[in-house]
VODRENTOR-497657 format. One record per residue (C-alpha): residue number from 1; residue in one letter; x, y, z. Coordinates in steps of 0.5 Angstrom, whole numbers, padded with zeros to 4 digits, m for minus. Layout:
N
REC  num  residuo     c1     c2     c3
REC  NUM        a      X      Y      Z
...
// end
This chain:
255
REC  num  residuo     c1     c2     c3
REC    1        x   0221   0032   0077
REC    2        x   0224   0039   0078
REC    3        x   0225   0037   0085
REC    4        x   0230   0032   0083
REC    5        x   0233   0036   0077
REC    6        x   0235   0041   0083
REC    7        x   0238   0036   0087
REC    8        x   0243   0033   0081
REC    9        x   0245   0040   0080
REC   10        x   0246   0042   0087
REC   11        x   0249   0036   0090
REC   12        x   0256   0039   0090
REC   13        x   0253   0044   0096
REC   14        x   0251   0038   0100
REC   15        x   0246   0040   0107
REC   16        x   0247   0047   0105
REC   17        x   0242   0046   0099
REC   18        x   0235   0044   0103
REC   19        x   0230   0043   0097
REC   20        x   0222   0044   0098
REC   21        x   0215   0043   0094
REC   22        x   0212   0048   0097
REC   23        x   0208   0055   0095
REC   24        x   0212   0061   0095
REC   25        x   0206   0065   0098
REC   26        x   0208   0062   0104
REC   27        x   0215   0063   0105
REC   28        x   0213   0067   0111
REC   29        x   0212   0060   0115
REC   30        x   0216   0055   0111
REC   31        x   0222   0058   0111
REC   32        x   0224   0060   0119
REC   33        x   0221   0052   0120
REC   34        x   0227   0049   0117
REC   35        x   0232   0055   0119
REC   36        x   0232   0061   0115
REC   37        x   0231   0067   0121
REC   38        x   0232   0072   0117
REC   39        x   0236   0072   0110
REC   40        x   0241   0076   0106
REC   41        x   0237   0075   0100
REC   42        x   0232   0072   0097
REC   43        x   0229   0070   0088
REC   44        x   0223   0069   0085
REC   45        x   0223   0067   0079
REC   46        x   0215   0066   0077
REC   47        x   0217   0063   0069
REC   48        x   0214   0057   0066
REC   49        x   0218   0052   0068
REC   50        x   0221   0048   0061
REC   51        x   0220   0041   0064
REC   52        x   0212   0043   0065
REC   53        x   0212   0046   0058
REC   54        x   0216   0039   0054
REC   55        x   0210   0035   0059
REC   56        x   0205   0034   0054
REC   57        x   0200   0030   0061
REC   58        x   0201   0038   0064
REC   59        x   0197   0041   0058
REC   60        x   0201   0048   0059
REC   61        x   0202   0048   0051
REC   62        x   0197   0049   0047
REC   63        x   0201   0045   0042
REC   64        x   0201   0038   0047
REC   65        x   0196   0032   0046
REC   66        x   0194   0031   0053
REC   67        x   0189   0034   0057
REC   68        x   0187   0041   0059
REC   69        x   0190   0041   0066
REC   70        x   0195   0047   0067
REC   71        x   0195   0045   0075
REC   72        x   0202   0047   0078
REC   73        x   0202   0042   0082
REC   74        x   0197   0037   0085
REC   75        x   0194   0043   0090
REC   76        x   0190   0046   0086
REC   77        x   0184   0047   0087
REC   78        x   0181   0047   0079
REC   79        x   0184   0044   0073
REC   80        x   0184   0049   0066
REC   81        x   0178   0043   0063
REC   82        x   0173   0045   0068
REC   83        x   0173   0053   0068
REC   84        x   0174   0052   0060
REC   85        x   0167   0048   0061
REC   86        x   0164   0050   0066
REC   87        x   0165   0057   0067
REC   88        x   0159   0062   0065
REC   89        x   0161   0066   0060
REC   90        x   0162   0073   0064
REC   91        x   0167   0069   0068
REC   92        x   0170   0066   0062
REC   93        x   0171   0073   0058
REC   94        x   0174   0077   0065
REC   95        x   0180   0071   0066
REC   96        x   0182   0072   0059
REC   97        x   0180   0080   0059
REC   98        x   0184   0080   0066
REC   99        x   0189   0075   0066
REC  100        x   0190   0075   0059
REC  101        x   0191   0081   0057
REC  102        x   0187   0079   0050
REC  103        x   0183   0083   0046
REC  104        x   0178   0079   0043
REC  105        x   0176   0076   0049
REC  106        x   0169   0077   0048
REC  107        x   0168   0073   0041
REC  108        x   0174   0067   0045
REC  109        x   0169   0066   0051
REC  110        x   0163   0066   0047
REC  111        x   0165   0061   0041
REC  112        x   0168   0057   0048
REC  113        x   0161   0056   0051
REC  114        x   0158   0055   0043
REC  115        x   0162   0050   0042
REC  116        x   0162   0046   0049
REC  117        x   0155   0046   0048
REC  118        x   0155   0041   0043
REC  119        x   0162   0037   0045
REC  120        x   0167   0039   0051
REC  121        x   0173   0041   0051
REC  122        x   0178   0035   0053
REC  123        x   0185   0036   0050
REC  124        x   0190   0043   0050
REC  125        x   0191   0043   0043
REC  126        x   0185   0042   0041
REC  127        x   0183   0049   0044
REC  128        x   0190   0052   0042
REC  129        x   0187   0051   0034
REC  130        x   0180   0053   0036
REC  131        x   0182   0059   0039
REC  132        x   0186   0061   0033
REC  133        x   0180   0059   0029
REC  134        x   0176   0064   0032
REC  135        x   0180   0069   0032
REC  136        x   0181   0075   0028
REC  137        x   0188   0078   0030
REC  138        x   0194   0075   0029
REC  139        x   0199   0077   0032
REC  140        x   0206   0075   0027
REC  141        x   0211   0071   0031
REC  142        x   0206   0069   0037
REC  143        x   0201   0063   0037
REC  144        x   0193   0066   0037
REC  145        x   0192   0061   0043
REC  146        x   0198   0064   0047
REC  147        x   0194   0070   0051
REC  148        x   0188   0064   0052
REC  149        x   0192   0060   0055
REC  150        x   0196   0065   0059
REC  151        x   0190   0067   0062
REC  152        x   0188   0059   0064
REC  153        x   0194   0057   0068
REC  154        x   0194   0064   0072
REC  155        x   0187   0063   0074
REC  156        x   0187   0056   0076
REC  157        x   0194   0057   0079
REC  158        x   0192   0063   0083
REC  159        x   0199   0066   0080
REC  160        x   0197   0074   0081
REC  161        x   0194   0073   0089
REC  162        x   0200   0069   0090
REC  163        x   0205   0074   0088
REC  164        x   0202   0078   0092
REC  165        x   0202   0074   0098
REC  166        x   0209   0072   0096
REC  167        x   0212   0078   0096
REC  168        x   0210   0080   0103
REC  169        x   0212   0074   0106
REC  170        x   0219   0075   0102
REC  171        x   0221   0082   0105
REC  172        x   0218   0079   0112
REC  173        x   0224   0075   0111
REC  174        x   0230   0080   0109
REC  175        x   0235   0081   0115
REC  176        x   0236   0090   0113
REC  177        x   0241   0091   0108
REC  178        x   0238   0084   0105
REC  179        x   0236   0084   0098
REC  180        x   0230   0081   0094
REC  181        x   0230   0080   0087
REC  182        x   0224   0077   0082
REC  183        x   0224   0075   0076
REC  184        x   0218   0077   0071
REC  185        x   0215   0074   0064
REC  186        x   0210   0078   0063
REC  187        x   0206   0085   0064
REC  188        x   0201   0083   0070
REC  189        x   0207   0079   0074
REC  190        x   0211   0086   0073
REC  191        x   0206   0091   0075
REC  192        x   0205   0088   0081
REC  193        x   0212   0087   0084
REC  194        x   0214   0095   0080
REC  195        x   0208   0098   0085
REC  196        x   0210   0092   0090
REC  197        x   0217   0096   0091
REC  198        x   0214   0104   0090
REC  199        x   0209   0103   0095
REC  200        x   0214   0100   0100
REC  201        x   0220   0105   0098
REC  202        x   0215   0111   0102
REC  203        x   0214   0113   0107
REC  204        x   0206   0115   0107
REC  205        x   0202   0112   0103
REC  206        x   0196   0118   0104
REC  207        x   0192   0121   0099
REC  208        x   0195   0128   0097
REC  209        x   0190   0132   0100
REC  210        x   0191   0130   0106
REC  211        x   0195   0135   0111
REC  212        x   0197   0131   0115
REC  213        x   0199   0123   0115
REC  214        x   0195   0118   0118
REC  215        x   0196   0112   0116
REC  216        x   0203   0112   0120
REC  217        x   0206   0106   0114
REC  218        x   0214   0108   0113
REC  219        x   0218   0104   0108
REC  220        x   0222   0098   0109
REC  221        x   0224   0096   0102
REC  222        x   0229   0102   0098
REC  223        x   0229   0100   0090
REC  224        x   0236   0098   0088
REC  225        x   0235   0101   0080
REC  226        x   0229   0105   0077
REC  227        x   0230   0101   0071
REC  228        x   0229   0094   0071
REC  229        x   0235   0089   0067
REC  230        x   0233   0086   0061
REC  231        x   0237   0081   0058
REC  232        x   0242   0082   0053
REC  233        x   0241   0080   0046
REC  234        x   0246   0075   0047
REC  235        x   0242   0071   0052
REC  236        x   0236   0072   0048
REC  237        x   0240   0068   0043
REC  238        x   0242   0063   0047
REC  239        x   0235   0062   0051
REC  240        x   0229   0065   0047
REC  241        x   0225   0064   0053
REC  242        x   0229   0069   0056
REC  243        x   0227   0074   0051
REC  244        x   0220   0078   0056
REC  245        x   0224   0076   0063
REC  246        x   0225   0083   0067
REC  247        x   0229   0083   0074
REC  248        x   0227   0088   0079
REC  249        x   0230   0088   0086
REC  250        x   0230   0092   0092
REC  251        x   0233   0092   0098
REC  252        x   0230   0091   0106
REC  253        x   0232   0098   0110
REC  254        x   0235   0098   0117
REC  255        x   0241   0096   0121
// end
């Protein structure tokens, strides 16, 4: 689907635009395999997707009638179905304490496992008012579920290892002066590219009390601007889902 959205749109570069259904992790790979050597710049952009949240089937929201699936593609290895009632409860109380940033975890998790006890959960928004039946914070202007199914689509995708994966394969591509740029939606997606970028940008990642530096890493990448671009509040009123992006970039060194 988005494949062909993307066609439509970008039909007026003709052959330049080369099209892909491929996990950016392994840009590393994809990309010198259809031409692209070395690149002036390159864009990750790690939002939802509109046409995946508006496709009840996927089960990316927790307002959509279908089934508790959250796969980004058909790749994947699990569905969200199958950690909800399958997962121990350990397992379940870190994903969304780690993945979902969730203060209530502990309870969520626990009533989870009580409940798939007596009856498993099948349908997205059937856990998205559990959830907010058994959670005692709220949060004004944000669904009780939110953090909850934040975390299940990162666990099931595999988002922040491949974040991590992709970034590497990225700057491996930039030709020097070559730019890398990655939009961010929320806190664990940004702190990854921001230390990314710092650690990077040195010279020596040693411990400071070392004399001397024996780990011989020298940086590869300069950050363009210390502080990340926001959107406006104009964009923001004209996309809300804009509303938490955060762009940083940075910039392959070199000759």
């Amino acid at each position: 689907m988005a494949l062909a959205h993307a066609q439509r749109e970008l039909a007026r570069f003709g052959d330049r635009a080369v099209l892909l259904n491929a996990n950016f992790a392994l840009c590393g790979a994809v990309a010198p395999a259809h031409g692209f050597e070395r690149v002036d710049g390159a864009l990750l952009d790690l939002g939802l997707s509109s046409m995946q949240l508006a496709d009840d089937e996927r089960g990316f929201s927790f307002r959509a009638h279908g089934d508790l699936d959250m796969r980004a593609g058909p790749d994947a290895a699990v569905r969200a179905g199958e950690l909800v009632n399958g997962a121990s409860e350990a397992e379940l109380r870190r994903i969304l304490a780690e993945y979902g940033e969730e203060p209530e975890a502990r309870r969520v998790a626990a009533a989870m496992v009580r409940r798939r006890a007596k009856e498993p959960f099948r349908f997205a928004d059937e856990l998205g008012r559990f959830v907010a039946g058994v959670k005692t914070r709220r949060l004004t202007g944000v669904d009780p579920a939110t953090r909850v199914f934040q975390a299940l689509r990162i666990a099931v995708n595999d988002e922040l290892d491949n974040l991590r994966r992709g970034l590497g394969a990225m700057a491996s591509l930039l030709a020097p002066r070559g730019r890398l740029a990655v939009i961010s939606f929320h806190s664990l997606e940004d702190r990854i590219v921001k230390q990314y970028f710092a650690r990077e940008s040195r010279d020596c990642l040693c411990p400071p009390h070392l004399p001397t530096c024996v780990c011989g890493h020298r940086a590869g990448l300069r950050v363009v601007a210390r502080r990340p671009v926001r959107p406006t509040d104009a964009e923001t009123s004209r996309n809300p889902r804009a509303r938490s992006a955060v762009l940083r970039i940075a910039e392959k060194l070199g000759r």
